[in-house]
Each structure stands twice: as C-alpha cells, then as structure tokens.
C-alpha positions as CSV (number, residue, x, y, z in Angstrom):
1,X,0.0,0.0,0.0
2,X,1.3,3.8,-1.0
3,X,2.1,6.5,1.3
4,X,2.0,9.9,1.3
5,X,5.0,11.6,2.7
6,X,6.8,14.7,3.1
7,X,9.8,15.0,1.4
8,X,12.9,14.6,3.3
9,X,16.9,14.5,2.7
10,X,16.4,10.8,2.6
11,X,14.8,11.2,-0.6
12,X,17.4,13.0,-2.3
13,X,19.6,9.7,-3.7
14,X,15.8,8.2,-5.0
15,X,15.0,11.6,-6.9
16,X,18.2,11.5,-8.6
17,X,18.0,8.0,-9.6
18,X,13.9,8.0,-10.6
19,X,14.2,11.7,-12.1
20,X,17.3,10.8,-14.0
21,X,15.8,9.3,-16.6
22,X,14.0,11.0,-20.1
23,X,11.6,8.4,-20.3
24,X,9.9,10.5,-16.9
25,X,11.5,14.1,-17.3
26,X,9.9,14.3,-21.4
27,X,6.9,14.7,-19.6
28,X,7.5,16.7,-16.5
29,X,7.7,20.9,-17.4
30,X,9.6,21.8,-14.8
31,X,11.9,18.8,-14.5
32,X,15.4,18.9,-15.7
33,X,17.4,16.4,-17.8
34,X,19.9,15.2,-16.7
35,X,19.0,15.7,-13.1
36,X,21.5,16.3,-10.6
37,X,22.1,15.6,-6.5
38,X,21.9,20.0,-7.0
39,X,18.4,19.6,-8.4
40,X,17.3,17.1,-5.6
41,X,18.1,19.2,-3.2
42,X,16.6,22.3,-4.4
43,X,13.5,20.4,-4.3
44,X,13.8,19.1,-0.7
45,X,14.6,22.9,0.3
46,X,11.6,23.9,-1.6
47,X,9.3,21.5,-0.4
48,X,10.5,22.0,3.3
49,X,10.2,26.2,2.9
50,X,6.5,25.8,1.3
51,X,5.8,23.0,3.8
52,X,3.4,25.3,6.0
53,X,2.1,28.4,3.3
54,X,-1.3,26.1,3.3
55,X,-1.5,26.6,-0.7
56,X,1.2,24.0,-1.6
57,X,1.2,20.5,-0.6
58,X,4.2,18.6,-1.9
59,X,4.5,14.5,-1.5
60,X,6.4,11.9,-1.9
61,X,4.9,8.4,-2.6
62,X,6.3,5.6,-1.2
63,X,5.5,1.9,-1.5
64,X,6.3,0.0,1.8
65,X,9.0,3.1,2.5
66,X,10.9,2.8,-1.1
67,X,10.3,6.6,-2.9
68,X,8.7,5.7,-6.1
69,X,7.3,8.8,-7.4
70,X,5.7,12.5,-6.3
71,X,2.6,14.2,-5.7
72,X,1.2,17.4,-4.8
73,X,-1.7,20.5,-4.9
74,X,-1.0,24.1,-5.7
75,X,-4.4,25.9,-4.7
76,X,-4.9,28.2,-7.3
77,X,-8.2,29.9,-5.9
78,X,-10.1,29.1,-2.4
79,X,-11.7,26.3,-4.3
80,X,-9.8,24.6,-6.3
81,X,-6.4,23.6,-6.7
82,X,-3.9,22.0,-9.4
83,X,-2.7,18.6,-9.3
84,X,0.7,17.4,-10.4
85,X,2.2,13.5,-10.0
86,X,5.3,11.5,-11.8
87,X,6.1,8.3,-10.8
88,X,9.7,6.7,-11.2
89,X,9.3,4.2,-15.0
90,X,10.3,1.1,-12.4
91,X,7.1,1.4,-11.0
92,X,4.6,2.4,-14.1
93,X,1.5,0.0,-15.0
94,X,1.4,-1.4,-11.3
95,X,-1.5,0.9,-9.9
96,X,0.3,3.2,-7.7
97,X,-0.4,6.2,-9.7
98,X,-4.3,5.7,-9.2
99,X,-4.0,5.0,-5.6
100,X,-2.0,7.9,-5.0
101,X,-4.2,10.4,-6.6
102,X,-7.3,8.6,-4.8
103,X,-5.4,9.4,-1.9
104,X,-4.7,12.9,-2.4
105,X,-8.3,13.8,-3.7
106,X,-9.8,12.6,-0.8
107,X,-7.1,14.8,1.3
108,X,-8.2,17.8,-1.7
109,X,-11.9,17.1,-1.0
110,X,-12.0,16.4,2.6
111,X,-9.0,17.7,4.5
112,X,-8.8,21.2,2.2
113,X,-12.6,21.3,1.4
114,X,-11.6,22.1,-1.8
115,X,-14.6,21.5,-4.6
116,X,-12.7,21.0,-7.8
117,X,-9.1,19.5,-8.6
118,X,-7.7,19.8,-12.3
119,X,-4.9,18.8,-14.3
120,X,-2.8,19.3,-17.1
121,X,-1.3,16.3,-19.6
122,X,0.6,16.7,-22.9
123,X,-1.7,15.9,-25.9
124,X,0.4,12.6,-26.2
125,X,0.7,11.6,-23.1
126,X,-2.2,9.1,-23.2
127,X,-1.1,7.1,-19.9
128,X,-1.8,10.1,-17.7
129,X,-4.2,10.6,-19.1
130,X,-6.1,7.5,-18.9
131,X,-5.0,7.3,-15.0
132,X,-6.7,10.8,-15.1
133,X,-10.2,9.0,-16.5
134,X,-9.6,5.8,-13.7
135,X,-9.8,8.2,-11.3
136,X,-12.8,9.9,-11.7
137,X,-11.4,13.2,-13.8
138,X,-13.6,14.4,-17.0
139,X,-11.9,16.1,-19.8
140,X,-12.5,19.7,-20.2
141,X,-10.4,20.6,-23.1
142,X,-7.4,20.8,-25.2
143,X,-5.2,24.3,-24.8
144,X,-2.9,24.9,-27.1
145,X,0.5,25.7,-26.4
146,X,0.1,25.6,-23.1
147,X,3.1,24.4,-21.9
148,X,7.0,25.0,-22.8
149,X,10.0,23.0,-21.9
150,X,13.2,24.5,-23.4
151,X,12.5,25.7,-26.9
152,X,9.5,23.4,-27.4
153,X,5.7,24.3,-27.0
154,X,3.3,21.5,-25.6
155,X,-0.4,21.2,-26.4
156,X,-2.1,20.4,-23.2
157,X,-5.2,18.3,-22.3
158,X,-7.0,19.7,-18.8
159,X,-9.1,17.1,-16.9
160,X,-11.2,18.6,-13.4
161,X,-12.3,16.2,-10.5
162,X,-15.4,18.7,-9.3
163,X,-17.8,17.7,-6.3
C-alpha cells in the first residue's frame, strides 16, 4: 500500500535515480534532464520552505518506505487547486499512480474542502491521461501551447475532479 510523505533528505539519492531518466522528465515541465544531487536538493529545500504556506502541498509516494514517485496540490483559488504527479518508470503500469491520486483527492476534497481539482497532460501523453479518467477526472479541453520545456511548445489536455 502507497504512502504519502513529506519529502525529506532521505529522498534525495531516490529523486536523482527515478528523475534521472528521459523516459519521466519528457513529460514533467519543470523537471530537468539530466537531473543532478543539485536539483534534488533544491526540491527538498523547496518542499520543506512551502511546507506550511497552506497553498502547496508537496509529496512523496512511497510503496512499503521505497520513494517511487511525487505528488502534490497548488491551490490556485479558495476552491480549487492544481494537481501534479510523476512516478519513477520502475514502478509504471502497477497501480500506484491511481492510488496515490485517490489518496490525495480525498485529502483535496475532505482535509482542504476544496470542490474542484484539475490537471494538465501533454496531448500525447495518453497514460496520464487515462490514469486521469480511472480516477474519476472528466476532460475539459485541449489548450494549445500551453506548456514549454526548453525551446519546445506542448499542447495540453485539462481534466477537473469537481464535487
């Protein structure tokens, strides 16, 4: 069973090694490639400085305490909030990815009392978002251009969770 954890130094070795890889970072936005122990713990700093501004919530996801992958909320308005996840290529197809997001819809829904959660996918990223669809999300729309990663512009697919 996945767990939702804060991020901690001990995680900094398993981002490296799980982040390191273009099969995951192609997709990410804000993910570099290559990814470096510099990079790791930039985001543990981050994480731990945002840990208590009650608008971002910032995860790691563990599987019987092995860091396979990250999750988190940005409230964007008093209602809703965006969701981001990745999850290390080990560990794809196995069902973690929809447990995790259960998990931190119910947190979104109950804990925040937020009433709508949305996210972004590339066009072609089809896994995402399929996991998206298995978890309840509906499909909103296409926006073009709406994300950039180096000199490259991504058309991006927007799925809501609303209650």
């Amino acid at each position: 069973m996945i767990e939702l954890v804060n991020y901690s130094n001990k995680h900094i070795d398993s981002l490296i090694n799980l982040l390191n890889n273009k099969n995951v970072s192609d997709w990410l936005v804000m993910v570099p490639y290559p990814y470096t122990k510099k990079d790791a713990k930039w985001w543990i700093n981050h994480c731990k400085d945002v840990r208590n501004n009650k608008k971002d919530f910032l995860f790691a996801i563990e599987n019987e305490e092995e860091h396979i992958g990250g999750i988190s909320l940005h409230k964007k308005f008093e209602h809703s909030a965006e969701l981001g996840y990745w999850l290390g290529e080990p560990y794809w197809g196995k069902r973690y990815m929809f447990e995790a997001i259960n998990k931190i819809i119910e947190f979104a829904f109950k804990d925040l009392k937020l009433t709508r959660v949305f996210a972004y996918a590339f066009e072609e990223n089809i896994k995402s978002q399929n996991v998206l669809i298995k978890t309840g999300f509906v499909y909103e729309g296409l926006l073009k251009k709406c994300h950039k990663k180096g000199n490259k512009f991504f058309d991006s697919k927007v799925y809501a969770k609303v209650i």
